[in-house]
PyMOL CGO cylinders between C-alpha atoms (Angstrom):
from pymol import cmd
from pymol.cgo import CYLINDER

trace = [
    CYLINDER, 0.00, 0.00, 0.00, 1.88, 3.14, -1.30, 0.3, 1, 1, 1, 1, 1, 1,
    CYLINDER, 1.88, 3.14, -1.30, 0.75, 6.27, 1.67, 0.3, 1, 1, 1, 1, 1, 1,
    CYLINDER, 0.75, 6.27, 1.67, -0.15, 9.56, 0.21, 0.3, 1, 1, 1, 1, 1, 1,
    CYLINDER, -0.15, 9.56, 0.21, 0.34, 12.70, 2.60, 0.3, 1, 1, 1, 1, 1, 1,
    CYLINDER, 0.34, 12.70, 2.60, -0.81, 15.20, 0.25, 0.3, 1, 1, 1, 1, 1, 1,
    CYLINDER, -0.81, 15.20, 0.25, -4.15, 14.85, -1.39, 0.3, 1, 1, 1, 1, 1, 1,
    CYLINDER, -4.15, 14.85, -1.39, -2.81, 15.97, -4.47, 0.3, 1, 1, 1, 1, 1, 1,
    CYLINDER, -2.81, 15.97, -4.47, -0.25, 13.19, -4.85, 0.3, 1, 1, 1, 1, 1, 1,
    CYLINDER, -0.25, 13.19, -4.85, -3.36, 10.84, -5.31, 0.3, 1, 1, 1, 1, 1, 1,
    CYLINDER, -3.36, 10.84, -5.31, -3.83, 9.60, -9.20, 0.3, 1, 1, 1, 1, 1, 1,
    CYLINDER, -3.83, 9.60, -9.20, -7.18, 10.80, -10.52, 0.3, 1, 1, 1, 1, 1, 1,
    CYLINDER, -7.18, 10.80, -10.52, -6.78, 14.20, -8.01, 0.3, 1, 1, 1, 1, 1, 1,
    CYLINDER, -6.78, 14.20, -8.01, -3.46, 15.72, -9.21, 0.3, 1, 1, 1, 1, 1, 1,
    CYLINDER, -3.46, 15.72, -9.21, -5.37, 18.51, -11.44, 0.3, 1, 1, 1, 1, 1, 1,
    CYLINDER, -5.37, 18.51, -11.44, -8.53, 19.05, -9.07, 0.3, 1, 1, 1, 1, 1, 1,
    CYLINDER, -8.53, 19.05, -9.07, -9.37, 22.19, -6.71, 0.3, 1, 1, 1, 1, 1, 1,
    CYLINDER, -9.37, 22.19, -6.71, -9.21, 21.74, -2.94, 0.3, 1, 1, 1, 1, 1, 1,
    CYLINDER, -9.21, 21.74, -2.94, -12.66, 21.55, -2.77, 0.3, 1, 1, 1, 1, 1, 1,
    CYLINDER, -12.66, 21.55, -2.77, -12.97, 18.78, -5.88, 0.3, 1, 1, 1, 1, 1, 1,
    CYLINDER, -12.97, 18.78, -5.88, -10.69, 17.08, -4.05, 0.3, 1, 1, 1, 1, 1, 1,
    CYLINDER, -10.69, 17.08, -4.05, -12.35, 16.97, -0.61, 0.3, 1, 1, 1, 1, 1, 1,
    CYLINDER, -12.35, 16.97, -0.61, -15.93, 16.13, -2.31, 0.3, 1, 1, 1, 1, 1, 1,
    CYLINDER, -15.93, 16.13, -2.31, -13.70, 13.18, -4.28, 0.3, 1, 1, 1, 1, 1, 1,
    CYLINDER, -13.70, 13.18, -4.28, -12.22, 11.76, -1.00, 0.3, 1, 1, 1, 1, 1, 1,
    CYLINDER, -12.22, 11.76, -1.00, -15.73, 11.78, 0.94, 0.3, 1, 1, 1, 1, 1, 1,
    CYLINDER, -15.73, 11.78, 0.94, -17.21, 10.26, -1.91, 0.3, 1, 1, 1, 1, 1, 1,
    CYLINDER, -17.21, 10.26, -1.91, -14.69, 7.31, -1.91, 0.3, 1, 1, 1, 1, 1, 1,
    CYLINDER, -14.69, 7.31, -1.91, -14.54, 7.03, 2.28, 0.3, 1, 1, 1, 1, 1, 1,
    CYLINDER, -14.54, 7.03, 2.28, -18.01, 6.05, 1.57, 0.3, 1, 1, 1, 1, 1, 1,
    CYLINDER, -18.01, 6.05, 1.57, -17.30, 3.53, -0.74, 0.3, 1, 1, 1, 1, 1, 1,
    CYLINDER, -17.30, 3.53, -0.74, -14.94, 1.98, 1.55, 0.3, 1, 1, 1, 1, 1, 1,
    CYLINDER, -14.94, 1.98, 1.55, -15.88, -1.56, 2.36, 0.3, 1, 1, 1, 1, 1, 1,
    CYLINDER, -15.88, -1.56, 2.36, -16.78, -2.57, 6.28, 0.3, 1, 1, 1, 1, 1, 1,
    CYLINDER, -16.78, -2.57, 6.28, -13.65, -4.22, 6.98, 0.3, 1, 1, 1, 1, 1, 1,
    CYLINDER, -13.65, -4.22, 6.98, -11.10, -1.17, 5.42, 0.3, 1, 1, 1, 1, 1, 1,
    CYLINDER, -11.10, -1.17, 5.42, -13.81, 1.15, 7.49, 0.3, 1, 1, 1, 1, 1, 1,
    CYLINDER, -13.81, 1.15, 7.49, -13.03, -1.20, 10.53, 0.3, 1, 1, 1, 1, 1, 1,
    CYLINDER, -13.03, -1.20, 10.53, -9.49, -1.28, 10.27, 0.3, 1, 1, 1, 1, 1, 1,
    CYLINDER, -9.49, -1.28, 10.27, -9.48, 2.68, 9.67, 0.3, 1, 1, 1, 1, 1, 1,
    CYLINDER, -9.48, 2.68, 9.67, -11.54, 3.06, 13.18, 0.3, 1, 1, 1, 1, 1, 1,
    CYLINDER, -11.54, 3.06, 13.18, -9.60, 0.60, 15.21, 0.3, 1, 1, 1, 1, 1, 1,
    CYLINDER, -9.60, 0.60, 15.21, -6.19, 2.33, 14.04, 0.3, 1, 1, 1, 1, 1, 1,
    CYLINDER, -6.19, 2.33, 14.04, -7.60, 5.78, 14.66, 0.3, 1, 1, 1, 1, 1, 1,
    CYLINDER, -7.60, 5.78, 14.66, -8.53, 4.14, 18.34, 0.3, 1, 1, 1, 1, 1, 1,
    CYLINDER, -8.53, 4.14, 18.34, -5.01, 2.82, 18.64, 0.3, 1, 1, 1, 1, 1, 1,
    CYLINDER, -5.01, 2.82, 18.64, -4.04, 6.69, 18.31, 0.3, 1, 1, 1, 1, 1, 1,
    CYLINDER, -4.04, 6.69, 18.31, -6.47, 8.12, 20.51, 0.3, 1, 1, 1, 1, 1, 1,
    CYLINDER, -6.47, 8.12, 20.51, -6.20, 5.94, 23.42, 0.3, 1, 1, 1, 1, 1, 1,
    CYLINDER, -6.20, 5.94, 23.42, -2.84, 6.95, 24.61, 0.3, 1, 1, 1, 1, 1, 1,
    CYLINDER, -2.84, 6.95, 24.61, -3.65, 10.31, 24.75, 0.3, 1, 1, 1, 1, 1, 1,
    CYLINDER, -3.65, 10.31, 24.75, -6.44, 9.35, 27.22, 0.3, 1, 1, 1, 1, 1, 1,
    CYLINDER, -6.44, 9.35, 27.22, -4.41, 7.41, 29.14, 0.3, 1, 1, 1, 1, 1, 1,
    CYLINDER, -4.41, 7.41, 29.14, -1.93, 10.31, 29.28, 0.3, 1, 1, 1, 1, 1, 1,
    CYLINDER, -1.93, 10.31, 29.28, -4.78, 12.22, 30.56, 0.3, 1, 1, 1, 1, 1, 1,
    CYLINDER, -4.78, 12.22, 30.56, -5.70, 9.94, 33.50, 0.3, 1, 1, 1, 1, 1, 1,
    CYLINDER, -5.70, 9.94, 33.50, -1.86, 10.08, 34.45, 0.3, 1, 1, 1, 1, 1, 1,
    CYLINDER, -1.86, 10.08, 34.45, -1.52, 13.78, 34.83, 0.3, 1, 1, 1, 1, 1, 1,
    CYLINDER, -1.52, 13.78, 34.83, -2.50, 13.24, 38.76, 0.3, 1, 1, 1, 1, 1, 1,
    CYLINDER, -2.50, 13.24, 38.76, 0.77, 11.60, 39.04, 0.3, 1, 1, 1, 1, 1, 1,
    CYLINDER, 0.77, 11.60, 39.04, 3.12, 13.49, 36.48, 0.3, 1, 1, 1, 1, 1, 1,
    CYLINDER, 3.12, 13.49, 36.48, 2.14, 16.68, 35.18, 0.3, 1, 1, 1, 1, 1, 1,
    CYLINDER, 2.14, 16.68, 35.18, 3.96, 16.60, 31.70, 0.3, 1, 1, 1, 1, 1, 1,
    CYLINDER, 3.96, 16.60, 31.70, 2.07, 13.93, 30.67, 0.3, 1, 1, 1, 1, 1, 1,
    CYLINDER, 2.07, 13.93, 30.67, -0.67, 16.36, 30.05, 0.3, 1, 1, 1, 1, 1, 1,
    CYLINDER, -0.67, 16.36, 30.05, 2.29, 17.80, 27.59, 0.3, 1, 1, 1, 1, 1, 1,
    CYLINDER, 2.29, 17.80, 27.59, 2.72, 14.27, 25.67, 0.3, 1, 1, 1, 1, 1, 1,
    CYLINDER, 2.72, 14.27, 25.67, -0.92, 13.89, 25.27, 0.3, 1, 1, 1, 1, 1, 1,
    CYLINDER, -0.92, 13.89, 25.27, -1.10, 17.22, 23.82, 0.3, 1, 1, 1, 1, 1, 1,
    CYLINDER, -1.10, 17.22, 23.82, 1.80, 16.10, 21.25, 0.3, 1, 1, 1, 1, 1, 1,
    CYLINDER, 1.80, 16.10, 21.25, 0.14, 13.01, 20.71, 0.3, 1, 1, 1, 1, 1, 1,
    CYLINDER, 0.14, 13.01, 20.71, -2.98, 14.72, 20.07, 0.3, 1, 1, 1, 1, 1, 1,
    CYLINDER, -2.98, 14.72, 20.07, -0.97, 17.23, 17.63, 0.3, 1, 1, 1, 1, 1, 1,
    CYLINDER, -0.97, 17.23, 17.63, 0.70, 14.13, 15.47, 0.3, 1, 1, 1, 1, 1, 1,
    CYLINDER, 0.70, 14.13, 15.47, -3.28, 12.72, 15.32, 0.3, 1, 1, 1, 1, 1, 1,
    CYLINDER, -3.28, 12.72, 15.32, -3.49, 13.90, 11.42, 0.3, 1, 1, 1, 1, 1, 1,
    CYLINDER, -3.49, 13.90, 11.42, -0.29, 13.24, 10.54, 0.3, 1, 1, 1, 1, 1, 1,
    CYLINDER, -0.29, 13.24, 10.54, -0.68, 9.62, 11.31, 0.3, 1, 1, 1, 1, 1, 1,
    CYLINDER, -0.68, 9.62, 11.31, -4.45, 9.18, 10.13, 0.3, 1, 1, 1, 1, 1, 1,
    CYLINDER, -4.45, 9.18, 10.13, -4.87, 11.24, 6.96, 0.3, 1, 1, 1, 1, 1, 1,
    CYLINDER, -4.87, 11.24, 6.96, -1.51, 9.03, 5.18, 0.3, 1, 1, 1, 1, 1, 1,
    CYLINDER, -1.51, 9.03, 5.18, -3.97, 5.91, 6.12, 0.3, 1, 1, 1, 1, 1, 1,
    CYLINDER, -3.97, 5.91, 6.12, -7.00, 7.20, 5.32, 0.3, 1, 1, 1, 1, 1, 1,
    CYLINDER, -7.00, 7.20, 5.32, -5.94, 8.56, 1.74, 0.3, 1, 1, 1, 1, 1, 1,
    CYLINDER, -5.94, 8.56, 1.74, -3.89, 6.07, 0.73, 0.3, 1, 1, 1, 1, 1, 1,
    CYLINDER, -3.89, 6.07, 0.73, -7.59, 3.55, 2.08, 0.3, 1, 1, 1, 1, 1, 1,
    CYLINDER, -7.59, 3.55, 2.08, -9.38, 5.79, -0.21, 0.3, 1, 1, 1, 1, 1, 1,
    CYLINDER, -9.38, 5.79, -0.21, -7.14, 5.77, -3.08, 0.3, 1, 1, 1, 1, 1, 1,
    CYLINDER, -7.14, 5.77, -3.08, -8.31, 2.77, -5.09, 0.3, 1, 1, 1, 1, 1, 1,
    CYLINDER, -8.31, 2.77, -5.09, -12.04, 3.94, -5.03, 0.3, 1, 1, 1, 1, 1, 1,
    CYLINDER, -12.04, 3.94, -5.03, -11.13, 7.54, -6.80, 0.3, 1, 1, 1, 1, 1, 1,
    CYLINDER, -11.13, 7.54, -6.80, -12.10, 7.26, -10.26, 0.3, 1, 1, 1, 1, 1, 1,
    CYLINDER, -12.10, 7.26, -10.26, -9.53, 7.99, -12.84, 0.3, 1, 1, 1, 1, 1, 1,
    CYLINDER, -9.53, 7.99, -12.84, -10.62, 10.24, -15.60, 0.3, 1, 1, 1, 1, 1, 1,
    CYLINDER, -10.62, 10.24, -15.60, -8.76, 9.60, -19.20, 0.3, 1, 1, 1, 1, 1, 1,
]
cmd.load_cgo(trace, "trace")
């Protein structure tokens, strides 16, 4: 699976507006099957649950409120490569 961290860098979206490409990429998140959609959520969950548990800690160790905030920062830099590169193969191609 090749990652693409620029929607633009997507075949089929190269020459497209932002906006063409945001309506293109919802489009194809709904054509995702239930498993990719399941894999997508649980790997977004894998993500998010640190920072909660980095949350819960801060009674005991305050800068752990400052690695949940980092985590929380690096959120769409680890999700949006998976989700667009998920998405890819259902983004029709014009000739």
């Amino acid at each position: 699976m090749k990652f693409y961290f620029s929607t633009r860098n997507i075949p089929g979206l190269e020459d497209k507006s932002l906006l063409e490409r945001m309506t293109l990429l919802n489009e194809a998140a709904k054509a995702m099957t239930i498993p990719e959609k399941t894999i997508f959520n649980v790997l977004k969950l894998i993500v998010l649950v640190p920072v909660f548990v980095l949350i819960l800690r801060v009674v005991e160790d305050w800068t752990s409120l400052l690695w949940a905030a980092l985590v929380l920062l690096l959120y769409p830099l680890i999700v949006k490569p998976i989700q667009h590169s998920l998405c890819a193969k259902y983004i029709k191609k014009e000739s």
